[in-house]
N, C-alpha and C positions, 0 to 999 in steps of 0.2 A: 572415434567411432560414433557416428549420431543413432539415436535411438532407429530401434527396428521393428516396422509392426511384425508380430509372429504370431500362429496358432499354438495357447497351450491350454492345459487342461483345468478346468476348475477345479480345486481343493476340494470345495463341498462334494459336488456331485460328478465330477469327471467327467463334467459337457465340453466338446473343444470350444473356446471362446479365443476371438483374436483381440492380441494386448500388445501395446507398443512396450518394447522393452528397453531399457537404459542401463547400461551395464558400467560405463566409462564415466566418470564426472572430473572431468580435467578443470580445474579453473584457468590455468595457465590459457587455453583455448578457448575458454566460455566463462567470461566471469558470471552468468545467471547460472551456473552449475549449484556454485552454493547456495542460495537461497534453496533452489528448486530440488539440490538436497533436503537441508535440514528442514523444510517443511513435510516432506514426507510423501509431497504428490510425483512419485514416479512410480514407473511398473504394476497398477492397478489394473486391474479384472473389475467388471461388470457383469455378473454370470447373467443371460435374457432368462436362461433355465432355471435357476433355483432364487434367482436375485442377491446370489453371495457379491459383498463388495471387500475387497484387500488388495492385500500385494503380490505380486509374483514370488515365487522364492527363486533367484538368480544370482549370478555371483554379480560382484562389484566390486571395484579399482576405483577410490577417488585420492587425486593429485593437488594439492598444492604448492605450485613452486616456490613461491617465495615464503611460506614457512615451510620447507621442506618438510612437507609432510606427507608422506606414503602409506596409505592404509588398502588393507583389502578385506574382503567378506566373502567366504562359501557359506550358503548355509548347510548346516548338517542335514537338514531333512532329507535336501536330494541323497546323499547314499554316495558321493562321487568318491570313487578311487584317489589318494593321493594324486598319482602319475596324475589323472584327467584334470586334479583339480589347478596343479602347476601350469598344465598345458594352456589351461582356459585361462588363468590369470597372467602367466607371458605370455600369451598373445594381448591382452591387455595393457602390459608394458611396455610389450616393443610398439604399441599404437603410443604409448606417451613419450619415450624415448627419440620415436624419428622427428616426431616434432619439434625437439627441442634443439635449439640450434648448438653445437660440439661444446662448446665454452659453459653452458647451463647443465651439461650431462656431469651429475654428481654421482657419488658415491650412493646416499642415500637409496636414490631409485633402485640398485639393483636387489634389496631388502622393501618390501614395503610389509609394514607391520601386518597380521592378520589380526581382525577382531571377531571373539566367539559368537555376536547376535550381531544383528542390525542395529540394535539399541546403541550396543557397544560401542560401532563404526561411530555414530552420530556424536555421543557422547565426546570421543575422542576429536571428533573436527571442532565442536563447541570447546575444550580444552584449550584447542590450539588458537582459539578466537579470545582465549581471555575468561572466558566461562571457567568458575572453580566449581571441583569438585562439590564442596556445599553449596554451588546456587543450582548445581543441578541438583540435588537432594530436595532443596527448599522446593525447587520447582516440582517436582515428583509428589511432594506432600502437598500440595496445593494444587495439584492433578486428581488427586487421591482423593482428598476433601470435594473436588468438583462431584466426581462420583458419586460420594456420601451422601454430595446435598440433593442429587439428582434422583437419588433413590427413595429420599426421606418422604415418608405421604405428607400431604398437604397440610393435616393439622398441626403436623412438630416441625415445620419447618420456621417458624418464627422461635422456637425456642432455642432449636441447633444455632441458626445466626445469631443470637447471643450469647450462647455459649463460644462460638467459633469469631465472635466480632471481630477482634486484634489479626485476627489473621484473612480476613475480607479486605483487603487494603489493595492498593494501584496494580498490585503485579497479579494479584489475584485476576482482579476484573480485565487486567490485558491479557493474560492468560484465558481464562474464560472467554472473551471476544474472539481471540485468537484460533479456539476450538471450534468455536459458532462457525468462523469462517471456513475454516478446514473440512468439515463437513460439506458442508455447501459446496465447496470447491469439490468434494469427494462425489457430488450427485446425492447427497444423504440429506435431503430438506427438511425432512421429519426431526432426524437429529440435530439440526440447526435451528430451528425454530422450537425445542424442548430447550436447548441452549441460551437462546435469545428471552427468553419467558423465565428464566431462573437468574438470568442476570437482572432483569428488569423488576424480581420480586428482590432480591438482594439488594439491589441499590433503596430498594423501601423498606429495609428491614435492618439495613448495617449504619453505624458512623458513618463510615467513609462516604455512602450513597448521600445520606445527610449534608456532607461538609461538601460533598462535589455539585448537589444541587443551590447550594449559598453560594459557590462560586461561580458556577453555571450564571444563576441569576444577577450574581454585582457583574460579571463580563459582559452580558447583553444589554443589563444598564447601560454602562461605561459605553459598549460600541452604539447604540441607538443614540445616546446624546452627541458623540463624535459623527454618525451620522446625519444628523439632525447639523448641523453646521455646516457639514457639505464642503463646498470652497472656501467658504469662510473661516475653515479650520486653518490655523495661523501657529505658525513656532511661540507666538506672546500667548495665544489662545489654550493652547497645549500644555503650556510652562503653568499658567495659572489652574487649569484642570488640577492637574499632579501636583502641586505645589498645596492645593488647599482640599486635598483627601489623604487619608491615614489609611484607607482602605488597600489594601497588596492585594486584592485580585482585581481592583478598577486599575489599578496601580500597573500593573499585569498586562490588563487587556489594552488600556492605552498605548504602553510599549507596544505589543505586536500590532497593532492597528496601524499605526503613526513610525515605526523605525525608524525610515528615514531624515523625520527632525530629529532624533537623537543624534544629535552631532556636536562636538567640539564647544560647540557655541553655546548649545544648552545648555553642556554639563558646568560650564565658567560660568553662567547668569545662576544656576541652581548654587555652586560651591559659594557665589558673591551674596545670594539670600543665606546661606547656612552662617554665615560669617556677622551679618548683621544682624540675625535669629536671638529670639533670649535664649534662654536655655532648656525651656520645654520643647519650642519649636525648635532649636538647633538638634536636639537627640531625634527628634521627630527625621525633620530635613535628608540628617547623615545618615536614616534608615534607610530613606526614601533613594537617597543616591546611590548607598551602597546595593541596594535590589536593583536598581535600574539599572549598573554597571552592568550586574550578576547578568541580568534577563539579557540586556543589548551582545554582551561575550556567548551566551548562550544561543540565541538568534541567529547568531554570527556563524558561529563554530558550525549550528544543523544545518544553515543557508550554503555553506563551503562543504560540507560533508553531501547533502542532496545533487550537486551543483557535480561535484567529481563522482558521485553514483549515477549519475545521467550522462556525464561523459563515457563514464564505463559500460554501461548499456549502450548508447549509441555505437561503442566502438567494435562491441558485442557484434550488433545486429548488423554493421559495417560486413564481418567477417564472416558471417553465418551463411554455411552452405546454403537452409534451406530457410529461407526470411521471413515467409508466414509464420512457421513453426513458431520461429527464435520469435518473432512478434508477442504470437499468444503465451510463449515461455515468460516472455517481463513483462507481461502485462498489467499489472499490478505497479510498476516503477517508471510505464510511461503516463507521468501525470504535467501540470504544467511547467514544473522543472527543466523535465527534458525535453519537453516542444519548446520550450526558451531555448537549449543547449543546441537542439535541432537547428532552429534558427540563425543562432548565431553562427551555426555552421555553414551553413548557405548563404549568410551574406558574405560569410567571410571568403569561401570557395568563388563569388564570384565574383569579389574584391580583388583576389590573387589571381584570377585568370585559370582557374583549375576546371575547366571541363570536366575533365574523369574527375574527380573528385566529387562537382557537383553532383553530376549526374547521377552516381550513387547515393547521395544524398536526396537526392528526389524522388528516386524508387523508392528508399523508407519512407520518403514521408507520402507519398500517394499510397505502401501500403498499407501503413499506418488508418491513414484515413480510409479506405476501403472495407478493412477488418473493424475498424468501429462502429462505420454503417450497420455491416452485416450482423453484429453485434447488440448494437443498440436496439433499446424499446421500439414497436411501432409507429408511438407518437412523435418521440424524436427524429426516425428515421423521416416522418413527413415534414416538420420542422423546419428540416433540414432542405429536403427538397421544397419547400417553397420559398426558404430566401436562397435558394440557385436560379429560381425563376426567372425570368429574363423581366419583367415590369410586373407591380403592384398587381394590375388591374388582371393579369393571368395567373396570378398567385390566388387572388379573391375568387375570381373563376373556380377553381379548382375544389377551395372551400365551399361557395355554394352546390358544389354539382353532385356532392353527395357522394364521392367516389369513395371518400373515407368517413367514417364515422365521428362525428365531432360528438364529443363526451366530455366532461369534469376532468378527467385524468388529460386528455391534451392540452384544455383549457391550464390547468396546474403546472403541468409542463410548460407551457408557452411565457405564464408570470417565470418561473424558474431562470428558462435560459433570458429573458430580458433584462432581469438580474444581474445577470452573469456578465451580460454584454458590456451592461453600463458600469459593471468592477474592472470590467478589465477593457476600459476606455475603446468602445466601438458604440458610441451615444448614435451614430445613423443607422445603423444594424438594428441597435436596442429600438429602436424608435417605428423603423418600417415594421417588426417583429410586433411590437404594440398596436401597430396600428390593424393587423393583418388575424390578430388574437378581440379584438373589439369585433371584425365581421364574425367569428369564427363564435364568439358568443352570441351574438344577435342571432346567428343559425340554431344555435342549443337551443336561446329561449323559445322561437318559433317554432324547435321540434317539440319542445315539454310543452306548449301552450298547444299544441295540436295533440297530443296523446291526451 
């Protein structure tokens, strides 16, 4: 059952406002069901009338087939008769049940557990994901605490953060960023950027902010000097870097910059120095390989876990009745991963001779690309349209004629994505883009020199 726009009424003031509604969260049918569950953005109101923002109170059915799990939610507020409330939740059932092909219809489904809040439902999917009862607790106090610090006036808030220091740690502040987002995402700017502004005094006031900006700065070391060699970066060149630093967050940034010399080969010339090592530098060395093992299994295991989360979205949006939707639904999970996974699906379809295949494949990706146009900044959107341009010299056109306003922010943009180009090896792109961002300054300076 895909979401349904509907008129209902506002909580606050009982203005009709129209809200898409989601009632069904099957994964078996939509693996972005879960995420777009437990984040918490469905069924939201926007009142124009009083400006209340929440949720609808509506029932819910979400499905998991493969950890058979069956939950359902009335809420109490509506008032619903038993008889009604069955009625509305098997009809929800038998929308999971026909889908599923005879051989997959268990037992399970004909019970799905009810849960007494929404909270509850969530709680319960998080359980079945591995989440324990005490990390949701921990989470909740560290929810709690965000509150605390948010209400605390300005003078005592450096006092509370060292009172509360031990507990300002990683999960905190991804918790905290987490909520930043969610607002945002909710249309609540004011509340994200109160959020954004208390994370950023925290990180000046806690350990952890402390020890994450020492590491922040040995990793931009590390990557600036491996930039700074460029091609010249070499497996002997590399081996020597890591070999004569003690430091684990250069140590760190090297691995993720360079993965792919970490290979077989390294690891024998690294094991053949620990061996010849005295004995300060052998304890030293066996640190050094043992974290590098750690990081490279690490690397490995996100790169294969991101890799089958883009296959699952792709296979998603393959199947999705309505494709823009399911687009803006994983929006947040098509990043370069999946435009890789994309890829490789299109050569591969037209390696095999798959027409239909392809061709479905092409529709994502032109909507793909259409939806981030529409999407995107202004500056980029022009960017953009000027390396479609057909020649240079109609692209420069375009820039001097004033049609858009050339400012600092597209000038900023323009270093950005040429950046971008030359990481992820399109040095002719990057290049025309440079050159195309030199006219587009010579226009700034000429309009600041005339004001």
């Amino acid at each position: 059952m895909p979401p349904l726009k509907t008129q209902v009424s506002c909580p606050n003031c009982r203005a009709p406002v129209v809200a898409t509604i989601e009632q069904l969260f099957d994964v078996a049918q939509d693996p972005s069901a879960k995420n777009r569950f437990l984040s918490g953005r469905f069924n939201l109101i926007n009142c124009p009338n009083c400006r209340y923002q929440g949720q609808v109170a509506t029932p819910v059915l979400y499905h998991d087939a493969e950890k058979e799990l069956f939950l359902s939610f009335v809420p109490m507020e509506l008032g619903l008769p038993q008889m009604e409330q069955e009625k509305i939740i098997g009809k929800l059932m038998n929308e999971v049940i026909n889908k599923l092909p005879p051989e997959k219809r268990k037992g399970y489904l004909l019970n799905p557990k009810p849960a007494l809040t929404l909270q509850g439902l969530m709680d319960r999917v998080l359980e079945g994901e591995g989440v324990t009862r005490e990390m949701l607790d921990a989470q909740k106090a560290k929810a709690q605490l965000i509150q605390q610090l948010l209400t605390t006036p300005e003078g005592q808030l450096a006092a509370l953060a060292k009172e509360k220091d031990a507990e300002l740690d990683y999960t905190f502040f991804q918790l905290l960023t987490a909520s930043a987002e969610a607002q945002a995402a909710g249309g609540n700017q004011a509340g994200a950027e109160r959020l954004v502004a208390l994370r950023q005094k925290l990180l000046d006031l806690s350990s952890f902010g402390a020890q994450s900006k020492q590491r922040t700065q040995a990793y931009e070391a590390a990557i600036r000097e491996l930039q700074a060699l460029g091609d010249k970066l070499t497996p002997d060149k590399l081996f020597e870097l890591i070999v004569n630093t003690a430091d684990e967050d250069k140590i760190a940034a090297y691995a993720s910059f360079a993965r792919p010399m970490l290979d077989y080969a390294f690891f024998e010339a690294l094991t053949r120095r620990i061996d010849k090592a005295g004995d300060a530098d052998k304890e030293r060395l066996t640190k050094t390989r043992d974290l590098l093992l750690q990081l490279t299994q690490e690397m490995d295991a996100a790169a294969k876990a991101q890799m089958e989360d883009a296959a699952n979205t792709l296979r998603a949006l393959l199947e999705a009745p309505d494709l823009d939707q399911a687009i803006r639904d994983s929006a947040g999970r098509i990043d370069d991963t999946f435009m890789a996974v994309l890829n490789m699906n299109l050569e591969a379809a037209q390696k095999a001779g798959r027409p239909d295949i392809l061709q479905r494949l092409e529709i994502v990706s032109e909507a793909i690309m259409r939806l981030m146009q529409e999407s995107a900044p202004p500056e980029i959107r022009f960017i953009n349209e000027l390396l479609q341009m057909s020649s240079d010299e109609q692209a420069e056109a375009v820039i001097r004629s004033g049609s858009t306003t050339i400012n600092q922010q597209l000038i900023d943009a323009m270093t950005y994505i040429v950046e971008s180009l030359r990481q992820n090896n399109q040095p002719q792109l990057a290049e025309r883009l440079e050159k195309l961002q030199n006219v587009a300054i010579g226009e700034l300076m000429t309009a600041n020199w005339k004001n």
